[in-house]
C-alpha positions in Angstrom: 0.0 0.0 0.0 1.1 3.7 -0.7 2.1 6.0 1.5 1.8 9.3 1.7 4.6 12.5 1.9 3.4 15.4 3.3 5.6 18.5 4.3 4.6 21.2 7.3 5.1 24.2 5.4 5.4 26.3 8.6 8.2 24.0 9.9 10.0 24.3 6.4 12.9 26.5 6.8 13.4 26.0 3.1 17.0 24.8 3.2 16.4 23.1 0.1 17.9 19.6 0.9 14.8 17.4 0.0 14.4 19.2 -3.8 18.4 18.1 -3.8 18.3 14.8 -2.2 15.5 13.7 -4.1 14.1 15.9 -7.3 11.3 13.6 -8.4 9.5 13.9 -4.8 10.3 17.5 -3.8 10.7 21.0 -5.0 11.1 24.5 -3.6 7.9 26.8 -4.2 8.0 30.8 -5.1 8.3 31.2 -1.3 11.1 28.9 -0.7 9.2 26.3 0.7 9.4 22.6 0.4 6.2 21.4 -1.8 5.5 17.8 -2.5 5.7 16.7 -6.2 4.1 13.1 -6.0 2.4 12.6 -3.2 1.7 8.9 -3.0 4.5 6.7 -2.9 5.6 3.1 -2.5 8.7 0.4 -3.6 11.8 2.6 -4.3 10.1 6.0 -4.0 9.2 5.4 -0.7 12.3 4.2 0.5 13.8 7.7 -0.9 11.3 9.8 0.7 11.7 8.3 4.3 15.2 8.5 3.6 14.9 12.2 2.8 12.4 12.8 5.2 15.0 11.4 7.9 17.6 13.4 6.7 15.0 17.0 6.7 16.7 19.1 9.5 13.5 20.4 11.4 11.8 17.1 10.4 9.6 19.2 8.3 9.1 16.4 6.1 6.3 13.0 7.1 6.2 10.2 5.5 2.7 8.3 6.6 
C-alpha cells in the first residue's frame, strides 16, 4: 500500500535539501518552501522519501 509524503510548510525552513536529495518527490515553491511533487509513494520511492524525510533538519518532512 502507498504511502503518503506530506511537508509542514510552517516548519519548512526552506533549506532546500529534499528538492536536492530527491528531485522527483520535492521542490522549492516561489516562497522557498518545500512542496510535495508526487504525493503517493511506495517500492523505491518510498524508501527515498523516508530516507529524505529522515535526513529533513527540522523534520519538516512526514512520510505516513
Amino acid at each position: 500500500m502507498a504511502k503518503k509524503v506530506v511537508v509542514d510548510r510552517e516548519g519548512c525552513i526552506g533549506c532546500g535539501l529534499c528538492a536536492s536529495v530527491c528531485p522527483e518527490l520535492f521542490t522549492m515553491d516561489d516562497e522557498g518552501k518545500s512542496e510535495v511533487l508526487v504525493s503517493d509513494v511506495d517500492g523505491d520511492l518510498e524508501a527515498t522519501a523516508e530516507d529524505t524525510a529522515a535526513q529533513c533538519p527540522v523534520e519538516a518532512i512526514k512520510v505516513e
